[in-house]
C-alpha positions as CSV (number, residue, x, y, z in Angstrom):
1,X,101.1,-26.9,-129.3
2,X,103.8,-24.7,-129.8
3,X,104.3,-21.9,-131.5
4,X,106.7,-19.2,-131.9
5,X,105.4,-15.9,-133.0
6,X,102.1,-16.4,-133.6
7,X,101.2,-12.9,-134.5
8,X,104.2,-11.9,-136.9
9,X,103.2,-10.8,-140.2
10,X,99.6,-11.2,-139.7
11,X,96.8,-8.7,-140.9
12,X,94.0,-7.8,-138.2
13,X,91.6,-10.2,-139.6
14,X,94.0,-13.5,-139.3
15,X,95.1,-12.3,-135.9
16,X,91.5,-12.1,-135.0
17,X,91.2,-16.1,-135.7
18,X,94.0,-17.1,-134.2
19,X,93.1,-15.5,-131.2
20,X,89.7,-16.9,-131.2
21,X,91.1,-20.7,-132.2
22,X,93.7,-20.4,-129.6
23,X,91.4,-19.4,-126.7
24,X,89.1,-22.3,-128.0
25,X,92.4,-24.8,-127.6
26,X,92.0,-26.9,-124.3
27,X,95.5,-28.3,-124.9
28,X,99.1,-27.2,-123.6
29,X,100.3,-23.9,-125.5
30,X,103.9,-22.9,-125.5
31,X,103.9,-19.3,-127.0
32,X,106.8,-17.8,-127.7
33,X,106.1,-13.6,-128.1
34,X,106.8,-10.4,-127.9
35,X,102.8,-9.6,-128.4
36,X,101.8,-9.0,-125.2
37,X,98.7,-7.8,-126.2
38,X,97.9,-11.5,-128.0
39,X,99.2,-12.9,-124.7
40,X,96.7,-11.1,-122.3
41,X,93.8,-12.0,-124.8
42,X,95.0,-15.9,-124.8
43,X,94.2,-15.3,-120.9
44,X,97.1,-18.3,-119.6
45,X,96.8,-20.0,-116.6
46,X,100.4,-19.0,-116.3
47,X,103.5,-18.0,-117.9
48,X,107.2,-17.5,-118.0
49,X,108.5,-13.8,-118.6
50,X,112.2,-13.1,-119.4
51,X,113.4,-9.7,-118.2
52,X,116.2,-8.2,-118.7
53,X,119.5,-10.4,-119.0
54,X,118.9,-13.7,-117.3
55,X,115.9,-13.1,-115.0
56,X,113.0,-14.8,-115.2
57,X,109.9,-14.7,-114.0
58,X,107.0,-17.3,-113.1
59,X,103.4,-15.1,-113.1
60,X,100.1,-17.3,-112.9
């Protein structure tokens, strides 16, 4: 699945379900965010972080 800013726009209740249908999900995500609270609570197996100009980092 892949989505890009999942949270944007979304009241507290709706981001609640996301959350809870993405952590139910046993598929491939690709989440593209700036939520890093959302991201911790998906709890990844691992992810890609872009830092500042073209670093990137593998964590997970």
């Amino acid at each position: 699945m892949l989505l890009d800013k999942p949270s944007n726009h979304l009241d507290l209740p709706s981001l609640a379900a996301l959350e809870a249908m993405l952590r139910q999900y046993r598929g491939t995500l690709l989440v593209a965010s700036h939520d890093q609270v959302l991201l911790r609570q998906l709890a990844l197996d691992g992810y890609l972080q872009l830092g500042e100009g073209s670093e990137l980092h593998v964590c997970g």
